[in-house]
N, C-alpha and C positions, 0 to 999 in steps of 0.2 A: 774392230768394227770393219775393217775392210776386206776382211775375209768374208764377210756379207755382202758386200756390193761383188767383189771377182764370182763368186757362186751366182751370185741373180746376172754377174756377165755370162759366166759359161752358159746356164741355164737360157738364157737370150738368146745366144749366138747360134743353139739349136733350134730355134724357133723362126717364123718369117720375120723380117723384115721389121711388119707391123709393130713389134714388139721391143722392139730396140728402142732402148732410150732417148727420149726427146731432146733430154738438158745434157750440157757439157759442163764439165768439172763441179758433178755433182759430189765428187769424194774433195773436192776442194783442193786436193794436192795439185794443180795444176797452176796455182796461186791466185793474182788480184782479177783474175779474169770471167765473163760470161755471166756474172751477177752485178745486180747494184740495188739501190737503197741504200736508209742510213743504218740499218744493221749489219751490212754487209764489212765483216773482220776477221780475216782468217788468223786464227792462231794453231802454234803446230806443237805437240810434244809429245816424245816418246814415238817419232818417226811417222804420226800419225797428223795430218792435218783436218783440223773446222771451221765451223762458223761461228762464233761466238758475242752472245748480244749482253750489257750489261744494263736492264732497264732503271730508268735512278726516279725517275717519275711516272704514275700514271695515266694516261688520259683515253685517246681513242685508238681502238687497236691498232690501226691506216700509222698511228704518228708513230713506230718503229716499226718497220719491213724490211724483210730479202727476198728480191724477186728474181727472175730470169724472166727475158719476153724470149715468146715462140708462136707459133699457129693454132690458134685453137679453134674446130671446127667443129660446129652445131648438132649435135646430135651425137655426135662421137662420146665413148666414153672410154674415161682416163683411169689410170691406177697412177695414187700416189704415194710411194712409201718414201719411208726416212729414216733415219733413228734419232733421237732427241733425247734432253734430259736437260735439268737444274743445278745449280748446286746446292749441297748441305746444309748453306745457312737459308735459302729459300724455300727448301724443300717440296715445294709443290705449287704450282704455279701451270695458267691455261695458256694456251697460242691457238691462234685462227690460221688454219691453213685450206690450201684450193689453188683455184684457178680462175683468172677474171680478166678483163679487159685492161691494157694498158692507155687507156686514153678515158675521157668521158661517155657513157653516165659512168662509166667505170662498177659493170656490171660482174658479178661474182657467184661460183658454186664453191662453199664453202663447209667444214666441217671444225671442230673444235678437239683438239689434241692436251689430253690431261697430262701434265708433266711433273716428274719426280726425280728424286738425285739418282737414280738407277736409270742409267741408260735402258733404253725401249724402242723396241722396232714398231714403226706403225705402219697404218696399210688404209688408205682411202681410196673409193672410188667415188667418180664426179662425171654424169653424162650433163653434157656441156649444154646451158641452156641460150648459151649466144653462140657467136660466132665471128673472129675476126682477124685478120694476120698481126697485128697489134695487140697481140694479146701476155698471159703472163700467167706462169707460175708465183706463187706468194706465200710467204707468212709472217701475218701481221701478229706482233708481240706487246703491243705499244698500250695494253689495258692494262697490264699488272707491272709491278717491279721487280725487279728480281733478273739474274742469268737465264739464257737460253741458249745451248750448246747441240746444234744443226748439224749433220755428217750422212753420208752417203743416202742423196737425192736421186731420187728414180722419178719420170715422170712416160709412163709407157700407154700405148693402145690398148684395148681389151681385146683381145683378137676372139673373144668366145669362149678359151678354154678353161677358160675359171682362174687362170694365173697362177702364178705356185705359192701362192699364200692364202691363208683361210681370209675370206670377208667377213664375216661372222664371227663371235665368241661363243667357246662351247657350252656345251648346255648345261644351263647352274641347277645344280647337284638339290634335292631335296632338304628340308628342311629337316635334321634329326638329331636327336637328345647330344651333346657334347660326349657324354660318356660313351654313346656307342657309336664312335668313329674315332680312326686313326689315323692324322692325313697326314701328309708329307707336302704337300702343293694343293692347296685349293685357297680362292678367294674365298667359299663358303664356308670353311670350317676353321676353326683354331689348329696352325700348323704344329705338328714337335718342332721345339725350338734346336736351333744350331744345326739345322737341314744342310750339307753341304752339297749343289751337284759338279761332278767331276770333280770328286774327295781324291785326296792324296794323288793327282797328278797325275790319275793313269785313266784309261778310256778315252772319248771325246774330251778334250777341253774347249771344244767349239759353240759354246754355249749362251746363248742372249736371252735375257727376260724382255718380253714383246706385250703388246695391251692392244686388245680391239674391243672399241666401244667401254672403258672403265676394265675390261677384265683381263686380269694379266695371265700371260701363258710360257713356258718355258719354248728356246726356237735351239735345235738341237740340230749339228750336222755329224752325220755318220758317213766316215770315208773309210771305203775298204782297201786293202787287205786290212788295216788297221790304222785307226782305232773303230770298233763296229760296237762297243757296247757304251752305254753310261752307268756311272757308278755315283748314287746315293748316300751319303752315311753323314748320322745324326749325332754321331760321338756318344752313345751310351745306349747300352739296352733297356730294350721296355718288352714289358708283358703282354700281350696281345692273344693270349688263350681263349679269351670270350668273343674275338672277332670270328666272324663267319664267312666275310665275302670281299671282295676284292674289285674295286672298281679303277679304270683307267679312260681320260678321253683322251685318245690322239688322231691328228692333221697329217696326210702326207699327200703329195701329188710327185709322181716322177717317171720319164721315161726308162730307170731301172728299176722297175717293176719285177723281172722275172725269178721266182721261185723268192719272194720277198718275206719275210719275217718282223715282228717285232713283239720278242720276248720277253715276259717280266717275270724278275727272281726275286725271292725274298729269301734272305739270310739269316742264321737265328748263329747268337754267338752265347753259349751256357758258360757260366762263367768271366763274358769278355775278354775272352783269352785268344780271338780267332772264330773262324765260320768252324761251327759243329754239324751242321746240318743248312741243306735249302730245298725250298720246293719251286719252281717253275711253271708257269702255262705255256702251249706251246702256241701262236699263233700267228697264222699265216697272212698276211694282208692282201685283200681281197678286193677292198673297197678305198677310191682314190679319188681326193678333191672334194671332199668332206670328212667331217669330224665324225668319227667312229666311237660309241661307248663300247667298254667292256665293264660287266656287271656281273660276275658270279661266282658261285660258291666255292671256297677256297679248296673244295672237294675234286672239282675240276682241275686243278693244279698238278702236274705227272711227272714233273723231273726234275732233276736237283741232285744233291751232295743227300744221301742215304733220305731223298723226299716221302718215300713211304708212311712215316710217321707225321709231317708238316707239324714237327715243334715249333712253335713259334710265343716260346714264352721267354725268349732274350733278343728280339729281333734290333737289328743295328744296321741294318743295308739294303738299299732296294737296287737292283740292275736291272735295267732295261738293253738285251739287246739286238739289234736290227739289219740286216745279213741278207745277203741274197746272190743270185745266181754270177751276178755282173760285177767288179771293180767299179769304184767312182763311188763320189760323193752325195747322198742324199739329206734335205731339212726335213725333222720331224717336228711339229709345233704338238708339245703337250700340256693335258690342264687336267684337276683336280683325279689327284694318285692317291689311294685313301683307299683305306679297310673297313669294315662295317657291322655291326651284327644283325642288322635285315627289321632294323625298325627306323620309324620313322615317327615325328611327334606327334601327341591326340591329343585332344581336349580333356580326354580322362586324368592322362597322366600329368599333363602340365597344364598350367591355367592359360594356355593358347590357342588365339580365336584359327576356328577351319575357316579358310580363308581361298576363295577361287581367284586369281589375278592372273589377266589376259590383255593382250599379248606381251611377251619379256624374249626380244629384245621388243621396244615400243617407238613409234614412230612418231604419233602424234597423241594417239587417244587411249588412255589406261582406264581396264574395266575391271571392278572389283565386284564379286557374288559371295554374298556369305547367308545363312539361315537366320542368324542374327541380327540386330540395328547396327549401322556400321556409326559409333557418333563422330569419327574423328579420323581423319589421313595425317599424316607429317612425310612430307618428302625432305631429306637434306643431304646435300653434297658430300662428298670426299672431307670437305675441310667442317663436315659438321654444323654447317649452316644450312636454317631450314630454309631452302626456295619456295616449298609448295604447304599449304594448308588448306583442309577444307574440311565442312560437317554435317556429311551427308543424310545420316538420321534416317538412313533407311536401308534394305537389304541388299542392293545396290547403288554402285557409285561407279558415273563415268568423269573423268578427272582428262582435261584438257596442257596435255604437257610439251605442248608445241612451242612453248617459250626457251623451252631450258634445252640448254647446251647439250651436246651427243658428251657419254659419260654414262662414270658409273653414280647409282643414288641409293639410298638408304630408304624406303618409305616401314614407318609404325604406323598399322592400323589398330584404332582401339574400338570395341565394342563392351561398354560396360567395364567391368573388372576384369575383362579378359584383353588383350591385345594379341600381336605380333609382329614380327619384323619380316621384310622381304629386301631382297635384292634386286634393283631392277636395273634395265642398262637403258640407255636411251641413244636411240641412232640420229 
């Protein structure tokens, strides 16, 4: 974990001023100091120290918090990352975190952080609707029970440039038949199981699973001369003859930029005995401080170990890797890697309602078009609980979802004996 805070230092210390960290002993290693509240517990292992809350009761979120005070001025806006997580027997558990006044009415911008025993890097922005020198970094824990394990606290200025981390979650991938997709990393599809990234120890091991708004993404750091590539492997081959196309979203912002790359290879092992053959796309990155799809036909794909032919009926590897003119370390944030045969679902084929829903990510008000009577919405959480209900009973449906927490959700819409499922995130 604190190979992630020294990187967002370097990264800083190129930057003005503005951008420097607000808070001190935010990686905690510095001990009992610059924080309070009654969450406030640094425990240390394995050279690495946190913050560690053990909630035994629930009540209001205010009654367990770790704060730091600082200046916070009105209008300004903040980026707040972290990295957080639960543990095992908890497994999933929310936290309210922000920025607010340390004194009365004790005014707050606040967002909601979905937690799971996999550590996660998060990323919030918060333009500040008060203003006060008594003010205060927060997050209040004190609604559910369960552990909450706090580390490497950033609370910086938005100077403009969009920051080096995505705000946003990438764009969720189309809805299509199970059969004809082959993912490796996506929240929308069913993954191969026993996915390992940075297999067998060699490439980047710099590696963090990150969530913005419900949607998890892999956060990758490539440092040159080496290590420059990541290394996939799912522990057995599969047949992927009927896959046609090749999709990848990746994040990168960086001032080594020059002659930049991020290449992806697929590996085919005939037999399991070893790589027989790979094919490659070569691609040059172009585009920086937003999320980039690539979406196409595996025909495109030109180099490899004997790629000419692109067998790919024992595939067992994917490498991504990413190279450029300059030495130094860059983060690559990626999300859904997945093969495809270039459909998508119909109403023909499956008994699934066509379904228009607008906007995803959603803010406050979710719109639903279909040709059909829409009888029935279900939205439900992460943990499977429905929050949202309603019975529209007509071809559209606007569905007011300003109540519920920033996160990922589940909504079934049904029409007659047809339904569907969508993913939505809510900010």
């Amino acid at each position: 974990m604190k190979k992630f805070t020294l990187l967002l230092l370097m990264i800083f210390c190129g930057m003005s001023m503005q951008s420097q960290n607000l808070l001190s002993n935010g990686d905690f290693e510095g001990g009992a100091t610059d924080w309070f509240g009654n969450a406030f517990n640094i425990q240390c292992d394995g050279g690495n120290c946190f913050n560690l809350a053990d909630v035994a009761t629930a009540g209001n979120a205010f009654d367990v918090n770790l704060s730091q005070g600082l200046e916070i001025v009105q209008g300004e806006t903040y980026i707040l990352t972290f990295d957080a997580s639960t543990d095992p027997t908890t497994a999933a558990r929310t936290m309210i975190v922000g920025i607010g006044l340390n004194e009365a009415p004790f005014d707050a911008d606040i967002e909601t952080a979905n937690l799971t025993d996999v550590t996660q890097s998060f990323e919030f922005t918060f333009t500040a609707t008060f203003g006060l020198a008594n003010s205060r970094v927060l997050f209040d824990m004190g609604a559910e029970t369960g552990v909450v394990v706090i580390d490497n606290v950033s609370l910086v200025l938005d100077d403009g440039s969009g920051g080096n981390m995505p705000t946003e979650a990438a764009p969720v991938p189309p809805a299509r038949d199970p059969n004809a997709v082959f993912s490796i990393y996506s929240d929308a599809y069913t993954n191969q199981p026993n996915v390992v990234f940075g297999a067998f120890n060699v490439g980047t091991l710099d590696i963090t699973e990150g969530e913005i708004g419900g949607d998890n993404h892999q956060e990758i750091v490539f440092t040159q001369p080496d290590p420059q590539f990541l290394l996939v492997d799912w522990g057995t081959i599969v047949d992927n003859t009927a896959m046609t196309h090749f999709h990848m979203d990746y994040w990168i912002d960086t001032s080594l930029d020059a002659g930049l790359i991020a290449n992806p290879l697929w590996s085919n092992h005939v037999g399991d005995a070893g790589e027989t053959s790979s094919f490659g796309l070569t691609n040059p990155v172009t585009t920086f401080g937003q999320w980039v799809s690539i979406d196409v036909p595996l025909t495109d794909f030109d180099f490899g170990n004997n790629s000419n032919n692109q067998q790919r009926d024992a595939l067992r590897q994917f490498v991504l890797t990413v190279a450029g003119a300059d030495n130094g370390a860059r983060t690559l944030f990626l999300d859904n890697v997945y093969l495809h045969n270039d459909t998508t679902l119909s109403t023909d084929d499956f008994n699934t309602l066509s379904i228009n829903a607008f906007p995803n990510p959603v803010v406050n008000t979710w719109n639903l078009e279909t040709i059909e009577n829409i009888t029935e919405v279900s939205v439900y959480n992460v943990l499977g609980e429905r929050v949202l209900q309603a019975s529209p009973n007509n071809t559209t449906a606007t569905l007011d979802l300003s109540n519920l927490s920033a996160g990922l959700y589940i909504a079934n819409v049904t029409s007659g004996a047809k339904s569907t499922t969508l993913k939505l995130i809510k900010k």
